[in-house]
VOGU-3710 file (C-alpha; in Angstrom, 3 decimals, decimal comma):
1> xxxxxxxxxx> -26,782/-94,711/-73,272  -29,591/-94,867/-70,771  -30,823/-97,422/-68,139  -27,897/-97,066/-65,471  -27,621/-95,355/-62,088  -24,623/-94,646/-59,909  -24,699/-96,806/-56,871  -22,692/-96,387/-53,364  -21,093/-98,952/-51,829  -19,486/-98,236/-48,992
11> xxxxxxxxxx> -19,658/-94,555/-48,731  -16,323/-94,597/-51,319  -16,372/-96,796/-53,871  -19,123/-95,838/-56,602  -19,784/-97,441/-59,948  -22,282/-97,379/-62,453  -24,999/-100,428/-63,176  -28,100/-101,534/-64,633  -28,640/-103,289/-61,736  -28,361/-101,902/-58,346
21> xxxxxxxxxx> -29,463/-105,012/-56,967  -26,953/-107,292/-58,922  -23,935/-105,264/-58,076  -24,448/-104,877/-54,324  -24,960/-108,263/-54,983  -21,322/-108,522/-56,635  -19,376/-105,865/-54,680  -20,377/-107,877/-51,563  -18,858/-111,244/-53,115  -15,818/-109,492/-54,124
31> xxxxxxxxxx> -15,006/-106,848/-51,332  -16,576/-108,361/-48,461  -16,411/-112,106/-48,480  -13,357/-112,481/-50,458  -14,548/-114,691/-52,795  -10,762/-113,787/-54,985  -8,766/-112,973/-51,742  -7,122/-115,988/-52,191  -5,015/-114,679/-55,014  -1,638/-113,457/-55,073
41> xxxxxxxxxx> -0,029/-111,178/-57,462  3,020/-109,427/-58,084  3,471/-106,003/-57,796  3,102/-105,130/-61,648  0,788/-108,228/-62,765  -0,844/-108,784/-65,664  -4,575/-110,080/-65,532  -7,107/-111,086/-67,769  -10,914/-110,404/-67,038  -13,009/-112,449/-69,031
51> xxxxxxxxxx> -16,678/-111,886/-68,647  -15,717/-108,046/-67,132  -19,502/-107,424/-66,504  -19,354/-103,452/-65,540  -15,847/-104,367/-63,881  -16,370/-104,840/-60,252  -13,215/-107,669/-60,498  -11,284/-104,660/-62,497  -11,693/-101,941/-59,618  -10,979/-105,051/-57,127
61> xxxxxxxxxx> -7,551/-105,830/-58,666  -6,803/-102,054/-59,095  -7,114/-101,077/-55,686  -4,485/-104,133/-54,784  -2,627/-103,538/-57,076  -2,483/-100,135/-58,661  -0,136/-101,159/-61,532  -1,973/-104,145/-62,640  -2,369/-104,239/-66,749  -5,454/-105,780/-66,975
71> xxxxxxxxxx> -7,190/-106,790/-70,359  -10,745/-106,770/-70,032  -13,470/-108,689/-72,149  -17,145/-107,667/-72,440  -19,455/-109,054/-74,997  -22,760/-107,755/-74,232  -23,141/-104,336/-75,428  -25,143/-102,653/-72,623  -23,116/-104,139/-70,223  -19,773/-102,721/-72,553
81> xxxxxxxxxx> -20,752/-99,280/-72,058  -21,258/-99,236/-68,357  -17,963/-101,173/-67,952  -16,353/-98,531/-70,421  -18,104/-95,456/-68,168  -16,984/-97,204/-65,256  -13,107/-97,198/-66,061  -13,014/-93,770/-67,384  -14,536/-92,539/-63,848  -12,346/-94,439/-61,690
91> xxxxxxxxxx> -9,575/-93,323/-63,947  -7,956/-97,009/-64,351  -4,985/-96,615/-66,345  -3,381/-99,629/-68,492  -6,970/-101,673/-68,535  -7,670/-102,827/-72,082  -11,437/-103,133/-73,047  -11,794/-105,870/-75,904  -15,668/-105,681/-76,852  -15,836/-109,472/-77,312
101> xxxxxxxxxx> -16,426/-112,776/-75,770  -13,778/-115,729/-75,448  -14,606/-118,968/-76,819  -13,055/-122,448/-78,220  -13,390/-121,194/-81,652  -13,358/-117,578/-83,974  -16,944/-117,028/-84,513  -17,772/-113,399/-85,679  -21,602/-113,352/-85,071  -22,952/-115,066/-81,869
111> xxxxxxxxxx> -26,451/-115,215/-80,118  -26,151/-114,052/-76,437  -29,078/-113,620/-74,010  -28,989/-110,725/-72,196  -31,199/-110,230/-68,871  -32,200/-106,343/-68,323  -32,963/-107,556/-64,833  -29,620/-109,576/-63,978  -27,140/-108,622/-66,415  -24,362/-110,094/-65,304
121> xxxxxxxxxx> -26,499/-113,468/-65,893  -26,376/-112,944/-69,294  -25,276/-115,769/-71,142  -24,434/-117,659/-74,659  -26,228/-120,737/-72,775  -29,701/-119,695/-71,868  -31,212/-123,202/-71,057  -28,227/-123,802/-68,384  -30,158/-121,296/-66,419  -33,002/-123,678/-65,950
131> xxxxxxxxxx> -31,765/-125,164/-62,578  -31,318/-121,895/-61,320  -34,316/-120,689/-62,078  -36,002/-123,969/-60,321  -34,002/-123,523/-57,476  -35,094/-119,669/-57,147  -38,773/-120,302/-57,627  -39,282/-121,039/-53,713  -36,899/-118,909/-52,381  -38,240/-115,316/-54,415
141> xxxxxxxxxx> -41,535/-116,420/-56,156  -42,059/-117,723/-59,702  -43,659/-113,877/-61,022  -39,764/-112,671/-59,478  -37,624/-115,447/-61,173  -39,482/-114,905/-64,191  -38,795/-111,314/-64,497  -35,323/-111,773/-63,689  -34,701/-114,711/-66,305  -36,569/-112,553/-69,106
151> xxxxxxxxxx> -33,989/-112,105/-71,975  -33,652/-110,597/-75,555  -31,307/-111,843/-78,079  -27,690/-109,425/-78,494  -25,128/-111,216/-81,014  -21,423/-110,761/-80,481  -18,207/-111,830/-81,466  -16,115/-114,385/-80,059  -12,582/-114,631/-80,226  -10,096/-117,267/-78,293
161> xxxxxxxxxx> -7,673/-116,244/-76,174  -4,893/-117,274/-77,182  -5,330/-114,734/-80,235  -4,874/-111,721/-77,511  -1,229/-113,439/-76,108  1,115/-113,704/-78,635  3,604/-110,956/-77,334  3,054/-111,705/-74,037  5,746/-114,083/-72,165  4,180/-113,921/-68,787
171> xxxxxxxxxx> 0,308/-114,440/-67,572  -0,141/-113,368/-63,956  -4,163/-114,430/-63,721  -6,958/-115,513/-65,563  -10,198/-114,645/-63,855  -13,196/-115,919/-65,902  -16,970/-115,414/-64,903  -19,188/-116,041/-68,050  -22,338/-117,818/-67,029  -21,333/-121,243/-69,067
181> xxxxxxxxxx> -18,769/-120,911/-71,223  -15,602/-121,373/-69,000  -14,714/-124,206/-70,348  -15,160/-123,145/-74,335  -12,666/-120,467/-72,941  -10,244/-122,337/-71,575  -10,531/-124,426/-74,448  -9,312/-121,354/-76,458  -5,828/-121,180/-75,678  -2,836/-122,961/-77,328
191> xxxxxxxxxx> -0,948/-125,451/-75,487  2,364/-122,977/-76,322  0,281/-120,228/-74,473  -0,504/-122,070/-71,069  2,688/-121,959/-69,995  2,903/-118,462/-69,557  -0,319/-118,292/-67,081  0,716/-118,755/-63,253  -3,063/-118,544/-62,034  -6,765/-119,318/-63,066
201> xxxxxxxxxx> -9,333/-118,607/-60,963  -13,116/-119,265/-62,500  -16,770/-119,716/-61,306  -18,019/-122,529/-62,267  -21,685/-123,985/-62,381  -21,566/-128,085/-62,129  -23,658/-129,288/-64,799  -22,532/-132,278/-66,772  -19,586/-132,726/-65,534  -17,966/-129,369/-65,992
211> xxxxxxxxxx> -16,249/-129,166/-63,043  -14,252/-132,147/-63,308  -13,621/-131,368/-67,098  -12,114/-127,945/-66,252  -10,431/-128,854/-63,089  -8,897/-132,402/-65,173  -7,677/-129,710/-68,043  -6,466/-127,260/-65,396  -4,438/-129,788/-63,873  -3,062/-131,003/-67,605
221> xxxxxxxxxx> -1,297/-128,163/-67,607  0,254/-127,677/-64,773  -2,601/-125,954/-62,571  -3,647/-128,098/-59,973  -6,896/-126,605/-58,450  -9,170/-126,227/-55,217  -13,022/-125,662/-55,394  -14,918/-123,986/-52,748  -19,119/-123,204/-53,338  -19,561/-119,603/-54,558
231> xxxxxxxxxx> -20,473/-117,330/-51,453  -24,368/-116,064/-51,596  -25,608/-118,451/-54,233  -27,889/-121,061/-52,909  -25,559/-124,480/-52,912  -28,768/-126,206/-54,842  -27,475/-124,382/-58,099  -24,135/-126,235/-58,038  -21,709/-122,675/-58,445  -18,490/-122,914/-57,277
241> xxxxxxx> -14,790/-120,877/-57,744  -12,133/-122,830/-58,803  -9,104/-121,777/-58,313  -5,981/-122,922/-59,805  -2,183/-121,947/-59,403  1,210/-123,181/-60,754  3,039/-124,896/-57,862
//
């Protein structure tokens, strides 16, 4: 594959991207505001990345907990094979790399929209990126936000969730980051399955009423939730990480 550099974080941690930009962009979220510090695992959890991106949240658990399993989804197919380069150089042992998305429903051949520019943008819902984009315009320039926000077409598979837990009695975390679809994913698992998770944490964009649809499921079954705004993203675009644990 081509169109990926290796970029330095902090003089240690390295990965590979598409984006150099985005995943400063990322790694500062996740290392150095704590956007997921709130979480608290066992020593031998199991956690489920959905929307892996080139697995920034991966190397985050990993280094907190070196024994994590972690099962990993990834639909977009550049984005696949830097997440794939990016565990083999790190070395991550016991992380599982489905090459799907998570949805409500089986669906073998879906239209994504990936963004060259902002990959980890890249979405099944490309017209939910319209407030984003207005709220951008002023802030970086319409010629910038236009570049950014311009996609091709990538189809992949979507499977629900609850397809990937039948032998498992025990769910440590859910983490889910996939640019619209959160609640199509939490909408894929069984009632018999959400038992077994202990911990959701999401980000979440507020547009018709998603956030108190996922937060009103979430608390359902059993996961009552707290919502702060997503660090670095302007508070105009209405992101914000839920986070949800079993009392």
């Amino acid at each position: 594959m081509s169109g990926y550099e290796l970029v330095s974080f902090d003089g240690e941690l390295r990965c590979y991207a598409q984006s150099p930009d985005e995943a400063r962009f990322q790694y500062r979220e996740i290392f150095e505001l704590g956007c997921y510090d709130k979480v608290s695992l066992p020593a031998r959890p199991f956690v489920v990345d959905v929307g892996a991106n080139i697995g920034l949240f991966s190397l985050y658990v990993k280094q907190r907990w070196p024994k994590a399993e972690i099962l990993a989804f990834e639909p977009i197919p550049e984005t696949l094979d830097v997440l794939r380069l990016n565990v083999k150089m790190h070395g991550l042992e016991d992380v599982t790399v489905q090459p799907c998305a998570l949805g409500s429903e089986r669906d073998s051949d879906v239209p994504f929209t990936y963004y060259p520019v902002i990959p980890g943008n890249s979405t099944r819902y490309p017209a939910q990126k319209e407030l984003q984009k207005s709220v951008l315009v002023p802030i970086e320039g319409a010629s910038v936000v236009d570049r950014k926000h311009t996609g091709r077409q990538v189809r992949a598979a979507v499977e629900r969730l609850s397809s990937f837990l039948g032998d498992r009695s025990r769910v440590d975390l859910v983490e889910v980051d996939v640019e619209g679809a959160e609640l199509d994913v939490l909408l894929g698992i069984d009632a018999g399955d959400w038992t077994k998770i202990d911990q959701v944490i999401l980000e979440v964009q507020d547009i018709d009423g998603r956030l108190d649809a996922i937060r009103a499921l979430l608390d359902r079954h059993g996961l009552p939730s707290t919502v702060e705004l997503s660090p670095l993203i302007p508070p105009e675009i209405l992101t914000y990480v839920v986070h949800a644990a079993r009392p």
